[in-house]
C-alpha positions in Angstrom: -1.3 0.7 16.3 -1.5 -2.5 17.7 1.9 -3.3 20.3 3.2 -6.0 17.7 3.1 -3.5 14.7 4.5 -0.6 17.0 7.6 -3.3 18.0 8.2 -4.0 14.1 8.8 -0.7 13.0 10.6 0.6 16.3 12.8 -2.4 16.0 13.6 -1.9 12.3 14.2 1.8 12.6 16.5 1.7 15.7 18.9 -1.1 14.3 22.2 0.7 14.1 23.6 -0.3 10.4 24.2 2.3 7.4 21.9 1.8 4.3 23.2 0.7 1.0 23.8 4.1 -0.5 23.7 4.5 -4.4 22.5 7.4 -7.1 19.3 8.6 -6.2 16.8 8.1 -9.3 14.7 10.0 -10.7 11.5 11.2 -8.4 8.6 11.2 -10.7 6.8 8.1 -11.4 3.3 7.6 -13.2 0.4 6.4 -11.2 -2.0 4.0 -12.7 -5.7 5.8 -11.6 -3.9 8.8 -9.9 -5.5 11.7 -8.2 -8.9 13.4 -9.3 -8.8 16.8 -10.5 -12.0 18.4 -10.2 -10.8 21.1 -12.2 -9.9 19.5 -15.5 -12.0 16.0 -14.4 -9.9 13.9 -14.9 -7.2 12.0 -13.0 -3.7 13.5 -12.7 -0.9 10.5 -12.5 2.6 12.1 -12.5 3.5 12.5 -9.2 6.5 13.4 -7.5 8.6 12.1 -3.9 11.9 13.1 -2.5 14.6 11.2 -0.6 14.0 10.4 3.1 16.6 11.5 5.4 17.4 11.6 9.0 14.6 14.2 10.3 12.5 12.1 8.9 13.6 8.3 10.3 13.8 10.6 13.7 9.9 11.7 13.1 8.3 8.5 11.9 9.9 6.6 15.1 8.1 9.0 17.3 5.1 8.7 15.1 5.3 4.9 14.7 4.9 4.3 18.9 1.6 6.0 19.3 -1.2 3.7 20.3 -4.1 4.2 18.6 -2.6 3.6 15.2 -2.4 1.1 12.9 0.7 -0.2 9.9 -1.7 1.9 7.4 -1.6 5.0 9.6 2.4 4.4 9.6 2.3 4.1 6.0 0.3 7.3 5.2 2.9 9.4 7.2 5.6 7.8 5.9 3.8 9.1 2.1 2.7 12.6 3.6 6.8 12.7 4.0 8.3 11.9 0.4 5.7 12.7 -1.8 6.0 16.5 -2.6 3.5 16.7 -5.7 0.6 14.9 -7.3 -0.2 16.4 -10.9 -0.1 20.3 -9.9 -1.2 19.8 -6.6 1.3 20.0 -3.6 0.4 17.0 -1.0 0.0 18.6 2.3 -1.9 16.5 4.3 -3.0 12.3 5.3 -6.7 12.9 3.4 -5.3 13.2 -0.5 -3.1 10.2 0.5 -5.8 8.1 1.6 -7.8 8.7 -1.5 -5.6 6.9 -3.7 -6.0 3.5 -4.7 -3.7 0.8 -2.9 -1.7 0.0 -6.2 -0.8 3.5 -6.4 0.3 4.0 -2.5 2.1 1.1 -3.0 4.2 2.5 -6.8 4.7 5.7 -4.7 6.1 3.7 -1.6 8.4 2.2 -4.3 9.6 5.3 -5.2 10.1 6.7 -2.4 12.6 3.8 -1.8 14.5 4.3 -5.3 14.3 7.7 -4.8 16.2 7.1 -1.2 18.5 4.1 -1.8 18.9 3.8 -5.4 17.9 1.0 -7.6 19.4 -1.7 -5.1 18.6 -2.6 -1.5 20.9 -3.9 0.8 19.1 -5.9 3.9 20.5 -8.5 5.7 18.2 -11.9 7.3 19.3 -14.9 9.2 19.2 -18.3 8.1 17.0 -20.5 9.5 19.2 -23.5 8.8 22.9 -22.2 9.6 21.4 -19.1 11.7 24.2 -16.9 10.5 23.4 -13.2 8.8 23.4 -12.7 5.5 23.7 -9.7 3.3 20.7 -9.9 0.7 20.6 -7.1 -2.1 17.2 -6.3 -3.4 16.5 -5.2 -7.0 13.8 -2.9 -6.9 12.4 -3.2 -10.1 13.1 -6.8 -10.9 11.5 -8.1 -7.4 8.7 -6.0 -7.2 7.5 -5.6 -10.6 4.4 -3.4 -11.2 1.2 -5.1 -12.5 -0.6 -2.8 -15.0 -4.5 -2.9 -15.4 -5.9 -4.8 -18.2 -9.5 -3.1 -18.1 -10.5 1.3 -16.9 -9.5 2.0 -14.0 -11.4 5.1 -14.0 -15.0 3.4 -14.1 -16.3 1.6 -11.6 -16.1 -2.3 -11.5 -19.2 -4.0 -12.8 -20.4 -7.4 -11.1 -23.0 -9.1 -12.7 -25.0 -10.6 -9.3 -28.2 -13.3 -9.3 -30.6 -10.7 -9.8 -29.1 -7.2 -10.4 -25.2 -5.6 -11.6 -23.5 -4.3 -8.9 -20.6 -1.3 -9.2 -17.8 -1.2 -7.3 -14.5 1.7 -7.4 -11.5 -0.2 -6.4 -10.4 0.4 -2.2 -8.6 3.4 -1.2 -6.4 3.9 1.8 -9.2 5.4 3.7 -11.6 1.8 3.1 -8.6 0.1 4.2 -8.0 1.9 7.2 -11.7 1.6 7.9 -12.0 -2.2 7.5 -8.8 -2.8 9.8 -11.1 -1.8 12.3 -14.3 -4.8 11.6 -14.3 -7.2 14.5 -14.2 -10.6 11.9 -13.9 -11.0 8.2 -18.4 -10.7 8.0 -17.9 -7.1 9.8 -15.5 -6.3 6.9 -17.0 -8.1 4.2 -19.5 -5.4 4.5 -18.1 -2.4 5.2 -15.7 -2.7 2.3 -18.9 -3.0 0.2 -20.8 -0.4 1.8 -17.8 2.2 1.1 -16.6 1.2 -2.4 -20.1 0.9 -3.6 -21.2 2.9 -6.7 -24.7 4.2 -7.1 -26.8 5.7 -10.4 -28.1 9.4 -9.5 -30.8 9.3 -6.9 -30.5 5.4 -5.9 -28.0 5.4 -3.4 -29.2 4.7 0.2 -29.3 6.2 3.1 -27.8 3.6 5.3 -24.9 1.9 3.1 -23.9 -0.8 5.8 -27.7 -1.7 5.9 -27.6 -2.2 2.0 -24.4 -4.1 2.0 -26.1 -6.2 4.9 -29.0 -6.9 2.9 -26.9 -8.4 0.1 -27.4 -12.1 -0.3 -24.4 -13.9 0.5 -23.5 -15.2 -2.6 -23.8 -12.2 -4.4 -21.2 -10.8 -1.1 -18.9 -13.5 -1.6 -19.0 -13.5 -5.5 -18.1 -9.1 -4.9 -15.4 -9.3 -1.9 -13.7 -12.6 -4.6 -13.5 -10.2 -7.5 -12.0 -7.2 -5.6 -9.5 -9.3 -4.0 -8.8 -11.0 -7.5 -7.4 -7.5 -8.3 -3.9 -7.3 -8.4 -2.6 -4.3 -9.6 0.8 -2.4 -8.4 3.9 -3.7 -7.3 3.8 -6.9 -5.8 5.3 -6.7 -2.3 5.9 -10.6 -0.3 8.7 -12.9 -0.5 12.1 -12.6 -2.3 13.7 -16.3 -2.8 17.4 -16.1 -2.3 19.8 -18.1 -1.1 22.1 -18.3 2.4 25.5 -17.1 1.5 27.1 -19.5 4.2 25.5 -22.8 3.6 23.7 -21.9 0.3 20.1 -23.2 1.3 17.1 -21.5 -0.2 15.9 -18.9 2.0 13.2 -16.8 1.3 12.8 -13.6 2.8 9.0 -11.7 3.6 9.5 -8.1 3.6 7.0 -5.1 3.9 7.7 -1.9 3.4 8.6 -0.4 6.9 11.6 -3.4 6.6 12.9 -2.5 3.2 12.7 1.5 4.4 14.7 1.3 7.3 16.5 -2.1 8.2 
């Protein structure tokens, strides 16, 4: 974790306020791919989370200040805390978290906080015109609404190139993880390709970067533009609101180690 992301979350966690308490809602919530089950084959999407509570705001601090570890990292152990269940399968450990899709890390992140804090979210921000702190509520489902998919998201994503159709499954934690590492945007270009890439029986290589390298550029920037044309999950950025001293707009960016602990 970079020093910057490690001050973030060690700030947020260690401010001394008491969290906007409410009835705890209900802790299941539907996925939209889910997890596979090689046993049935096919994709179980009920999961389940539990509240956080004090052991664990003590655990994720000392967690959050290690080095080598990154906001995705932080996020992963923040999900191997709440969620309990996916399908019939108890979630023990970081590798069945990372194999879900971001839209559904992301649903069970916003669980996690309804199942915490209730329905509202009580944060407070300064404004940047009268500098004074006010008390902001959040509605969870109205200002992060979830985006359901308009196509499978069990099959792979087809992308019709100059000369061939290329398949792609949609990024998991783990190809996230991975392309926070890539030195520039090339570097991650195409290892984001190389791991999402789908292959017929018998056709995949044997070097995946050195495929994805190999790519022409236009058929790489036409792949990497319909990926990130995605959007699926609940949308986490700004929340427009207004200063309750002078009343000037101010919008607010939040992430999710923010609306968790500040």
């Amino acid at each position: 974790m970079s020093s910057s992301d490690a001050d973030t979350i060690n700030s947020v966690i260690g401010e001394d306020k008491a969290p906007s308490m409410q009835h705890a809602l209900d802790e299941r919530v539907t996925l939209i791919r889910g997890l596979w089950n090689d046993d049935t084959q096919s994709f179980d999407r009920v999961a389940e989370v539990r509240e956080l509570d004090g052991s664990d705001e003590e655990a994720l601090a000392t967690f959050g200040v290690k080095s080598d570890l990154g906001y995705g990292d932080y996020l992963t152990e923040v999900l191997n805390r709440s969620v309990t269940r996916i399908g019939d399968r108890v979630v023990l450990d970081h590798k069945i978290l990372n194999s879900l899709i971001i839209a559904d890390r992301d649903i069970l992140l916003l669980q996690t906080m309804r199942a915490t804090y209730g329905e509202e979210r009580a944060v407070q921000a300064i404004c940047p015109s009268c500098e004074k702190k006010s008390d902001i509520v959040i509605e969870l489902s109205k200002d992060f609404p979830i985006t359901l998919p308009d196509f499978p998201v069990e099959s792979p994503i087809e992308v019709v190139g100059k000369k061939k159709t290329y398949r792609f499954n949609l990024p998991t934690g783990a190809d996230t993880a991975a392309v926070v590492k890539a030195k520039n945007d090339a570097e991650a270009n195409t290892m984001i390709l190389s791991r999402c890439a789908v292959f017929a029986p018998g056709e995949e290589p044997s070097n995946r970067l050195e495929w994805a390298r190999k790519i022409s550029l236009g058929d790489r920037h036409k792949i990497v533009d319909k990926l990130l044309s995605i959007e699926l999950g609940p949308k986490l950025g700004a929340v427009d609101t207004h200063c309750a001293h002078c009343d000037v707009e101010m919008p607010i960016a939040l992430n999710w180690v923010s609306l968790l602990f500040s």
